[in-house]
Structures are given as structure tokens and as C-alpha cells.
N, C-alpha and C positions, 0 to 999 in steps of 0.2 A: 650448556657446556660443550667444550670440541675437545676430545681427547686424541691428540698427535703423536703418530709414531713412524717414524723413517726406518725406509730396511731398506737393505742389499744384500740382495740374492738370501732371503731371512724363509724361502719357502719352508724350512722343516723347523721353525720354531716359529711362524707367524700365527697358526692360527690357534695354540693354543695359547700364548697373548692374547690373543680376540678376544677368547670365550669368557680368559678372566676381566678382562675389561665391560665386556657385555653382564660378566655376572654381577660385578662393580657399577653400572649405569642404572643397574634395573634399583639399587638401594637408596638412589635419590630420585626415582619419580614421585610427583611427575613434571620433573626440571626434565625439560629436552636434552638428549645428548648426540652430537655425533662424532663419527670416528672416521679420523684421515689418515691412509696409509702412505707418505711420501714410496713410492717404489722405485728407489736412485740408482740408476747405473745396472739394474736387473739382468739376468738372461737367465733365472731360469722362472717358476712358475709365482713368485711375492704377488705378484697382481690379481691371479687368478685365485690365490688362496684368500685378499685382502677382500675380493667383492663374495668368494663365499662366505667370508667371516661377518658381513653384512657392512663393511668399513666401502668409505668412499676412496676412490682414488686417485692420487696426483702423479704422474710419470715425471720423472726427470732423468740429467743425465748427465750429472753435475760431479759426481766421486765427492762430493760434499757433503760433511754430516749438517753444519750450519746453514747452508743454501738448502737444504732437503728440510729439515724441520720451519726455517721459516716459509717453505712452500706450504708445508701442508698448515701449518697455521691461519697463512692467509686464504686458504680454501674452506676450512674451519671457518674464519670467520664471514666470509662470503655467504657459504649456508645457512651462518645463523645470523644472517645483519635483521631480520624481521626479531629475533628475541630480543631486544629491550639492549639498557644502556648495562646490565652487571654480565655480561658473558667472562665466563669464564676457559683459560686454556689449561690445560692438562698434556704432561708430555708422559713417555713410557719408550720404550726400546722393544723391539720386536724378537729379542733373547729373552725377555723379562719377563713375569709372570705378578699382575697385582692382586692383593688383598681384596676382600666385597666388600670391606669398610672405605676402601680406597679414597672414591669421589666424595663419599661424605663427611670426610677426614678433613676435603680440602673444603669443600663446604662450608664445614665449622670455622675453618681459620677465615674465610671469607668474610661469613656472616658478623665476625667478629673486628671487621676492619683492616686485614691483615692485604696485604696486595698479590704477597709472593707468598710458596709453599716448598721449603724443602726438604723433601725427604730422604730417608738412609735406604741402602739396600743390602741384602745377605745373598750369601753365593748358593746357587741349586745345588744341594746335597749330590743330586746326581749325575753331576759332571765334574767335579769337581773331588779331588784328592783328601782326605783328612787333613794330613799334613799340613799342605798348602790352605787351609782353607785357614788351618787355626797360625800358619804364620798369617796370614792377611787379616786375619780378627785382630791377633794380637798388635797391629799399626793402626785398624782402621777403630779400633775401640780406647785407645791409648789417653782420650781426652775425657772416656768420660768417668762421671763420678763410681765411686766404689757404693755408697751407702746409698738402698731404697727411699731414705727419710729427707734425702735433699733434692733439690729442685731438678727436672726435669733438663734431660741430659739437651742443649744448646749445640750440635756438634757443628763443625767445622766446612762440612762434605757438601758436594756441589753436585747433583747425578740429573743427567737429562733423563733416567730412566724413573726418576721420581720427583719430580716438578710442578707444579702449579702457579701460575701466575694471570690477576687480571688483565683483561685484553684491553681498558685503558692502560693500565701500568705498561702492560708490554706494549703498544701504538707507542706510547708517549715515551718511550729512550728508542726507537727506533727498532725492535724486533731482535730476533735472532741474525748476527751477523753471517755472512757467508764465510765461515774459518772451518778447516778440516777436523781441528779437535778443540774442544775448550768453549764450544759454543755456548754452552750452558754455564760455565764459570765468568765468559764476559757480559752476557747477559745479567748474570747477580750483581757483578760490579758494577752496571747501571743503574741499574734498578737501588741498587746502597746508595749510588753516586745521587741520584734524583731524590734522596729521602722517600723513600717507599718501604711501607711495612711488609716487613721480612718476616717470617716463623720457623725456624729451623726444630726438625721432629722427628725421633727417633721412634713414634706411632706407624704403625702401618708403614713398616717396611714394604720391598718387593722386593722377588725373586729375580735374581737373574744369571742366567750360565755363565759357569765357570771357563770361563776358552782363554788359550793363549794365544790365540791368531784371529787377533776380532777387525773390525770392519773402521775405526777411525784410529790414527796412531797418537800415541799419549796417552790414551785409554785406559779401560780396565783392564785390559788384556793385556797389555804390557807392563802394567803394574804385575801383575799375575805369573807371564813370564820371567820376570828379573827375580820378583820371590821364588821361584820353581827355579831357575838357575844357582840360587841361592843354598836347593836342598839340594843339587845334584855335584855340586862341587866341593869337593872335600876339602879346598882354603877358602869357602866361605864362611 
């Protein structure tokens, strides 16, 4: 498995990412894993915290979120061309914080024939505002069912911070495009457009901070902003 994660300038939340990722690796051994920090467009220390955190690293210098994760993917897969023909990719965000069930999560849906993994995320309690957090639950929870006794909530959401997909599926539509935001939504489109098994999973969320001033525009952050404009304007 290659678990990929692109930052800029992510030094004060990258390495405890790592740790949850490394705590997350260690529950599917002993399937090999390793971990690629794209570090895009950097100055201050993402690198330095990326090889402490034991993650490999790829420099770029692109201001790209979609050039920066198909980098370190392809260096992912570079390191693991000797593990056999099922590698798997795993994406995350270097704000985020993942579950120990994580990899084995996606694992499952693998093992099960599934190509793609998408997962849901919740905002870090500790960055984020009440308020805003339960206006943004109350849009991002909108689809799904009311009652425990029916099927497993199907949602909508496309998050490169919770992703998984095989490294055939992903060769075979051509990878992660190089786009500044949406990379991870045209990716799915492909991947749908090629008939490739999708799993859409509201299991093993991730963590990830709450900011209004994030790193790709479109984003969550500016979803984030418009709601928080939302609270602070008395004709909204």
C-alpha cells in the first residue's frame, strides 16, 4: 500500500498526520506500506517534519494540489513496483488526522472487489467553532437516512483527504490530473466513467481542521468561509 499526502507549508500539522497514519499501517501488517509526502511550493520546514515522520519525499513547485498528489503517487508507486500486481493508493491531507481502522477499511472494500474508496470526513473539534461546525453538518449530512435499520448511508462527498483507490484503476483513466482544486472529484468521474467499482463509506471517517484559509481554492475552506460569513451577517 502507498499512502499519499501533499502539503504546503503543512509543517504544524504534518506530523501528527503521520503518526496517525503510521498507527493506521501498523493494523494491516504485514501488507507493506509506505508513506509519500508531496512537499509543493514549501519554505518553511513540511520536509523536514515529512522524513521525521518516517514518510518518503517528493519536492515540487508546482502551487498544484492535482500535480502534487499525482507526484507523490507516482513515487509510491515507483517504491512499490516489486509488491505484486494489487497495490494499492491511499490519499489523506496533511490537516487530517486518520482513524487505526483506516487502511483496513480500505482493505476490506478491496478484498471485496471494489476498485475505489470514498470516504467522509468531520471537522477537528479543535479548530473549529460549534456553530459553524453544526451549520456545515447540518449540508454535509442532508442525504443521509434518518433511521439505523436502513441501509448504509451511500453519500455523495468526494474528499482527497479520504480516498483509496487501486493503482490499476488509477494507471488505467490516467491518474490524478494536474487541476488546482477538484482533483479528487475528477478523478471519481473517471474512474465512474471507466465502470470501476466505487464504495462510497460513511465508516472511518477522518479528521480534519477546521480553517478558513486553506491551501487549494474551492475547497473546504471556503465552503467553511461562506458558512462563517453566513453567521456573521445579520441579512443572512
Amino acid at each position: 500500500m502507498g499512502v499519499v499526502i501533499p502539503a504546503h507549508n503543512e509543517e504544524h500539522h504534518l506530523g501528527a498526520c503521520l503518526r496517525s497514519v503510521q498507527a493506521s499501517a501498523t493494523r494491516v501488517a504485514p501488507i507493506p506500506v509506505v508513506i509519500v509526502v508531496t512537499a509543493d511550493a514549501c519554505t518553511d520546514a513540511t520536509a523536514a517534519v515529512a522524513v521525521r515522520g518516517g514518510a518518503h519525499v517528493v519536492s515540487t513547485d508546482c502551487h498544484n494540489v492535482g500535480a502534487a498528489r499525482g507526484a507523490g503517487a507516482e513515487r509510491a508507486l515507483e517504491l512499490l513496483d516489486d509488491a505484486g500486481p494489487d497495490v494499492w493508493l491511499a490519499m489523506t491531507d496533511a490537516d487530517t488526522l486518520v482513524p487505526a481502522g483506516w487502511l483496513t477499511h480500505q482493505v476490506h472494500w478491496a478484498r471485496r472487489g471494489y476498485d475505489a474508496v470514498l470516504g467522509t470526513i468531520r471537522l477537528a473539534p479543535t479548530t473549529t467553532a460549534l456553530l459553524l461546525e453544526g451549520r456545515h453538518n447540518a449540508q454535509y449530512f442532508r442525504t443521509r437516512r434518518v433511521s439505523e435499520t436502513q441501509e448504509a448511508w451511500e453519500h455523495p462527498h468526494v474528499h482527497g483527504a479520504n480516498l483509496g483507490v487501486s493503482a490499476a484503476a488509477y494507471l488505467r483513466v490516467g491518474g490524478f490530473a494536474a487541476l488546482p482544486t477538484g482533483e479528487d472529484r475528477d478523478l471519481t468521474a473517471r474512474l465512474s466513467e471507466a465502470g470501476h467499482r466505487i464504495a462510497r463509506t460513511d465508516q472511518y471517517p477522518v479528521h480534519t481542521a477546521g480553517r478558513l484559509r486553506g491551501r487549494a481554492p474551492g475547497g473546504l475552506s471556503d465552503v467553511l468561509a461562506s458558512l462563517h460569513a453566513t453567521l456573521t451577517d445579520p441579512a443572512a
